[in-house]
KOLPAFI-103379 format. One record per residue: z, x, y of N, C-alpha, C in turn; residue number from 1. Coordinates in Angstrom, 3 decimals. Layout:
BEGIN
<nup:Z neast:X nnorth:Y caup:Z caeast:X canorth:Y cup:Z ceast:X cnorth:Y i:NUM> .
...
END
This chain:
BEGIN
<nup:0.000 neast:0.841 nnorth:-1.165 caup:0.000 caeast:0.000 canorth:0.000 cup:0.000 ceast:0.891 cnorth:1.236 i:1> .
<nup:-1.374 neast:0.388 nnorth:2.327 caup:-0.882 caeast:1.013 canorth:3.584 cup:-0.764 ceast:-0.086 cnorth:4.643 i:2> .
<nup:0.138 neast:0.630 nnorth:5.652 caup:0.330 caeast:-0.102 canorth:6.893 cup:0.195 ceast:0.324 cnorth:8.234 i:3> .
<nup:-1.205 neast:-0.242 nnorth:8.904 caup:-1.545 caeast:0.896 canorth:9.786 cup:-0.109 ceast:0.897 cnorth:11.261 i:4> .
<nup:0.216 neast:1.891 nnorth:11.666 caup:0.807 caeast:2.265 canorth:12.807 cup:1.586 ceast:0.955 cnorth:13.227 i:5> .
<nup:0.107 neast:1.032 nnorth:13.948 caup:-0.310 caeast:-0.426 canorth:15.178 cup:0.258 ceast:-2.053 cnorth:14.868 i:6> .
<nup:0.206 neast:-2.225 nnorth:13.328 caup:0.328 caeast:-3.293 canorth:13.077 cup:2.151 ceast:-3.027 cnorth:13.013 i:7> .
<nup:2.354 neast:-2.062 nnorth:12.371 caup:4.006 caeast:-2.254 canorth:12.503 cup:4.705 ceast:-2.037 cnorth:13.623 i:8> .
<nup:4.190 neast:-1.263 nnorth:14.709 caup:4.767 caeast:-1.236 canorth:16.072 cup:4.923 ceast:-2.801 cnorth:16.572 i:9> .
<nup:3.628 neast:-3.400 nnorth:16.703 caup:3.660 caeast:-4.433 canorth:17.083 cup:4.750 ceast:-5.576 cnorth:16.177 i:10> .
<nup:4.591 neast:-5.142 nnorth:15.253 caup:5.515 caeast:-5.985 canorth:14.310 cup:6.956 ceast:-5.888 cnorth:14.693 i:11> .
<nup:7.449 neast:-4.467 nnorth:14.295 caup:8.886 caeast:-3.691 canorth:14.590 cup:9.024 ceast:-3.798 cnorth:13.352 i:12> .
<nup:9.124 neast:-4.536 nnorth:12.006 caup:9.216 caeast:-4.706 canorth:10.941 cup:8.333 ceast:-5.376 cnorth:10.121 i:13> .
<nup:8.577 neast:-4.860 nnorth:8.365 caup:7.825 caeast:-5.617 canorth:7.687 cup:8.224 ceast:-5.650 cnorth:6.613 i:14> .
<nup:8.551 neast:-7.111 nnorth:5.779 caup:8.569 caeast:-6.653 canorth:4.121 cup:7.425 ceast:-6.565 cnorth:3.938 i:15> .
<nup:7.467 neast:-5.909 nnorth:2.617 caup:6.510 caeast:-6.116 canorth:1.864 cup:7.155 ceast:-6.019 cnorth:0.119 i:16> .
<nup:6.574 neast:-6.547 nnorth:-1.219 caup:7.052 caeast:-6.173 canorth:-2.400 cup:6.096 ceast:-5.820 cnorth:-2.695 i:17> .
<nup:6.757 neast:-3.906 nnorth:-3.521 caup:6.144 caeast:-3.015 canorth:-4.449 cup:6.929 ceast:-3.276 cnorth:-5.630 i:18> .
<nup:5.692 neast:-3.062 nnorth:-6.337 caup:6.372 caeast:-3.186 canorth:-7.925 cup:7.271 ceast:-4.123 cnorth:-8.220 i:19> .
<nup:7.584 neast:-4.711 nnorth:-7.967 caup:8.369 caeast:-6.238 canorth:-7.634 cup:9.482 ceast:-6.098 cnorth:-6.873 i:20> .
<nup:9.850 neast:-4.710 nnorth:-6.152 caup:10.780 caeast:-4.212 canorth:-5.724 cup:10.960 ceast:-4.854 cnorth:-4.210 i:21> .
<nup:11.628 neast:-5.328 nnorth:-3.470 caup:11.626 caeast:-5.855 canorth:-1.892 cup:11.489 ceast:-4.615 cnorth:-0.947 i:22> .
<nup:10.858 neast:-4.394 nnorth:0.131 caup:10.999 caeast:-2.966 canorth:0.654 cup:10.858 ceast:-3.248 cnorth:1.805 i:23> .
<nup:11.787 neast:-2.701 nnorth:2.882 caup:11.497 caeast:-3.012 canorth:4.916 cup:10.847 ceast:-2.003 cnorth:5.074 i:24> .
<nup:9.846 neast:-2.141 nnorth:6.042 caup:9.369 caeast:-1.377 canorth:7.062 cup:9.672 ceast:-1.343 cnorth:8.139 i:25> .
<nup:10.151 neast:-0.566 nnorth:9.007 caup:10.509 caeast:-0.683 canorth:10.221 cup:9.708 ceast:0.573 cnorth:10.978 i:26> .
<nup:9.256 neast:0.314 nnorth:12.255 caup:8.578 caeast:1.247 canorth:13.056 cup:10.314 ceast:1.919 cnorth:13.780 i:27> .
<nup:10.351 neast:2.842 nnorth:13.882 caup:10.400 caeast:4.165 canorth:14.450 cup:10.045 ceast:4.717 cnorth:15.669 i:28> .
<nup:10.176 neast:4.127 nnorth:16.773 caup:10.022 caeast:4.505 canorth:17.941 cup:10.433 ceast:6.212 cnorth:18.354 i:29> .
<nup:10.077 neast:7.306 nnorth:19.247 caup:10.589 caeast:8.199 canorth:19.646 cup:9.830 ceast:9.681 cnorth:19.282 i:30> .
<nup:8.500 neast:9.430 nnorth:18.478 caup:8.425 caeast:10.483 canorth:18.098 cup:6.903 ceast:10.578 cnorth:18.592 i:31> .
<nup:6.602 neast:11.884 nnorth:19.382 caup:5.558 caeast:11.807 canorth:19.893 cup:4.419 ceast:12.826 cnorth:19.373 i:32> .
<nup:3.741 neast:12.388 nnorth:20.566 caup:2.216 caeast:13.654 canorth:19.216 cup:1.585 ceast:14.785 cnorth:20.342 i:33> .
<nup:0.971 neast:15.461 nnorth:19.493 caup:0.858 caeast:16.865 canorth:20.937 cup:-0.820 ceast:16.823 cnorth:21.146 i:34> .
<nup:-1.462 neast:15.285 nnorth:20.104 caup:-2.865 caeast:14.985 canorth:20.614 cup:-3.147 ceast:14.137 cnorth:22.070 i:35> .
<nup:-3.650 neast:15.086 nnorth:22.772 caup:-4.128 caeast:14.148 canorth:24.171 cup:-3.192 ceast:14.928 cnorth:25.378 i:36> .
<nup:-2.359 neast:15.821 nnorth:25.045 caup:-1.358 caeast:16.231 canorth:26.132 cup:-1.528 ceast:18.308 cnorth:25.373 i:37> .
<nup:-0.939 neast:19.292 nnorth:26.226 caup:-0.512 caeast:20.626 canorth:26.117 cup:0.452 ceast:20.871 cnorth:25.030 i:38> .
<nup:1.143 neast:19.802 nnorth:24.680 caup:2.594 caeast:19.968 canorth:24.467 cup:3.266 ceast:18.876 cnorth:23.969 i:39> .
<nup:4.057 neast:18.561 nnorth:22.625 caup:4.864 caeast:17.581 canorth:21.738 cup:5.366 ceast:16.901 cnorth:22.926 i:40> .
<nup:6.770 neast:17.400 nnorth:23.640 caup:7.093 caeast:16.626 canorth:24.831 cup:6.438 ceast:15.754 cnorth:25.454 i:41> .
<nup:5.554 neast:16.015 nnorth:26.326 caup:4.640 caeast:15.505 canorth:27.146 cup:3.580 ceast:14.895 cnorth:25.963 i:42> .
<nup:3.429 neast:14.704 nnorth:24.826 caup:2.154 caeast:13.775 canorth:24.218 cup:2.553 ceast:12.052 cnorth:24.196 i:43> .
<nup:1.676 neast:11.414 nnorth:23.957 caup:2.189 caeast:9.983 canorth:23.558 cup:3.505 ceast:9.702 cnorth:22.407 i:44> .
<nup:4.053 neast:8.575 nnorth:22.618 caup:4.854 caeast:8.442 canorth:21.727 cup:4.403 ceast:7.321 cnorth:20.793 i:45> .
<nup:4.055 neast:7.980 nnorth:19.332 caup:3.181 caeast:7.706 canorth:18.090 cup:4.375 ceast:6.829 cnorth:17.385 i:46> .
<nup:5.453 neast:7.057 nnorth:17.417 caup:6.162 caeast:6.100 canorth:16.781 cup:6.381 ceast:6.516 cnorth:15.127 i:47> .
<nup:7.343 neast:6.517 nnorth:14.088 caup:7.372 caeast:6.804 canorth:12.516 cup:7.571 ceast:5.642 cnorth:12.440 i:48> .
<nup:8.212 neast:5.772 nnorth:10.713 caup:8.704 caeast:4.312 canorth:10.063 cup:9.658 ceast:5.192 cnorth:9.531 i:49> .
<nup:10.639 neast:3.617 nnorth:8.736 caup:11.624 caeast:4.192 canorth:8.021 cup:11.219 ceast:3.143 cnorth:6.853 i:50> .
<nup:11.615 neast:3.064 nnorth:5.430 caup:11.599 caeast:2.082 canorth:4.424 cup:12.550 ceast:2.287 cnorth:4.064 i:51> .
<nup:13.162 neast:1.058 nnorth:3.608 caup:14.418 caeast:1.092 canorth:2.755 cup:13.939 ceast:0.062 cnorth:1.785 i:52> .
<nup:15.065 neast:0.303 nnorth:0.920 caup:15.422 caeast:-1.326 canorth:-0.288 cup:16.334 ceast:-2.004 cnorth:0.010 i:53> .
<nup:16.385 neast:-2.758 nnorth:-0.996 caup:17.119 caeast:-3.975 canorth:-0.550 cup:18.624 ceast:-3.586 cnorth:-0.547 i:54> .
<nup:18.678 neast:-2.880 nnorth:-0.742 caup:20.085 caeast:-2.516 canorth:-0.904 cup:20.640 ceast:-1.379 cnorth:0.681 i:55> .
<nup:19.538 neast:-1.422 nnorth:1.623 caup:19.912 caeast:-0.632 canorth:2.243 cup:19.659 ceast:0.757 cnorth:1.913 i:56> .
<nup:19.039 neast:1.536 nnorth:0.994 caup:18.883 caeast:2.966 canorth:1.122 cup:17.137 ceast:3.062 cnorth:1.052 i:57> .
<nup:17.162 neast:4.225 nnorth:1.707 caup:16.060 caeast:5.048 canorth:1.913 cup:15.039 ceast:5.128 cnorth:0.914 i:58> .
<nup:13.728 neast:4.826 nnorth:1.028 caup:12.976 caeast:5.331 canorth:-0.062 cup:12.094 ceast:6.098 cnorth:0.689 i:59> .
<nup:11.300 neast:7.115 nnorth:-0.184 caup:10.557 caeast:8.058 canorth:0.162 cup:9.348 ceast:7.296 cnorth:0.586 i:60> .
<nup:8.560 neast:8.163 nnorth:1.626 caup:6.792 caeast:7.486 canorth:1.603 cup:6.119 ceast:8.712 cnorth:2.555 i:61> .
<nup:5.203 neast:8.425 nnorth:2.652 caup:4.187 caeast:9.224 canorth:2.952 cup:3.010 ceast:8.922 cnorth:4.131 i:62> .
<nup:2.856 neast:9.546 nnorth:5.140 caup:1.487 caeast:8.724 canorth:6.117 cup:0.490 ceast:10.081 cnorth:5.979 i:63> .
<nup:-0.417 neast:9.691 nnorth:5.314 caup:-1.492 caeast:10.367 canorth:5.180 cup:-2.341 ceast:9.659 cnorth:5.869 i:64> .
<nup:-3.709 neast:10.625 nnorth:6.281 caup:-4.565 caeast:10.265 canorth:6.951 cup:-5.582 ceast:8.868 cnorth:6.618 i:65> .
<nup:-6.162 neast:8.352 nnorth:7.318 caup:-7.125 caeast:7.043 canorth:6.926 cup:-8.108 ceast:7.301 cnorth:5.510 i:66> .
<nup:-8.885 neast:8.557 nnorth:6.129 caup:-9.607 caeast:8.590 canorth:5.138 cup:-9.677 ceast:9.281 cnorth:3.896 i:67> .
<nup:-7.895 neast:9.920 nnorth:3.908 caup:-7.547 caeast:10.313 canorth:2.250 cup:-7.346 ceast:8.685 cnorth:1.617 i:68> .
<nup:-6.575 neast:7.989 nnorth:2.012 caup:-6.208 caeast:6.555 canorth:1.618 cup:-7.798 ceast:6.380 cnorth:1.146 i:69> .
<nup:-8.888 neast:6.141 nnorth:2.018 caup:-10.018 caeast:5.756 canorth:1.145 cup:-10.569 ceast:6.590 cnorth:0.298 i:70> .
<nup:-10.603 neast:7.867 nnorth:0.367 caup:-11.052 caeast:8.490 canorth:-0.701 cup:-10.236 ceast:8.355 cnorth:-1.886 i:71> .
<nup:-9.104 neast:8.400 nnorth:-1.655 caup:-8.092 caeast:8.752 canorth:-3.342 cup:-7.470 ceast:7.727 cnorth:-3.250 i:72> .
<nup:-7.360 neast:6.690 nnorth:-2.641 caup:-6.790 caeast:5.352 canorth:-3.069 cup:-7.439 ceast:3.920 cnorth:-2.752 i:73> .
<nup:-9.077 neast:4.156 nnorth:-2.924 caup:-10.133 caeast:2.615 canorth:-2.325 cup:-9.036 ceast:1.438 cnorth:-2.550 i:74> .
<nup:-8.629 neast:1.403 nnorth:-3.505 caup:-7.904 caeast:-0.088 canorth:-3.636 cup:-6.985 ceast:-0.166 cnorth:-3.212 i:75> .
<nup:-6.506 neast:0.371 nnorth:-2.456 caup:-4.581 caeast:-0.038 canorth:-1.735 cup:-4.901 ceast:-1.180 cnorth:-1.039 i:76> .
<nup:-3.853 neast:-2.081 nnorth:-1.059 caup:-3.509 caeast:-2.636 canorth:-0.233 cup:-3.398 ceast:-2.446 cnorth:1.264 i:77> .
<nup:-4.268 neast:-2.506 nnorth:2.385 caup:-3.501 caeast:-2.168 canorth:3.569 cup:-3.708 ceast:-3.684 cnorth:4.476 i:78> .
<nup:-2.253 neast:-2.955 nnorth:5.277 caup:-1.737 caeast:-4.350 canorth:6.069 cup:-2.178 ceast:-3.826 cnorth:7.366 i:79> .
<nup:-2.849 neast:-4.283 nnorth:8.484 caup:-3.459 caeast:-4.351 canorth:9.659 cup:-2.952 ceast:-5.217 cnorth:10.978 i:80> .
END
């Protein structure tokens, strides 16, 4: 499953179920990028995520680029 940026900023959150598992998404405000500016400081602020379970803890994940997702994963799910 992917979830682009944009859609979860705007969101602030998201379930979604993996593997029948319940999982939040939450955007991550604060973290910026050093594309478009000299310098991390001064770039836009790109925003992370965090996921948890239902239980409140952390699960691992990954933001890889657009077009690894289509090359090595055509069929994911992505949420927009």
């Amino acid at each position: 499953m992917a979830i682009a940026f944009s859609a979860l900023a705007t969101a602030g959150t998201i379930e979604v179920e993996v593997d029948g598992e319940l999982l939040t998404v939450e955007f991550v405000p604060g973290v910026s990028t050093a594309l478009g500016s000299e310098s991390i400081p001064d770039g836009e602020d790109r925003g992370s995520a965090r996921v948890t379970d239902e239980n409140g803890s952390l699960v691992a994940f990954d933001t890889p680029f657009w077009f690894a997702v289509a090359a090595f994963r055509p069929d994911a799910t992505i949420i927009q």
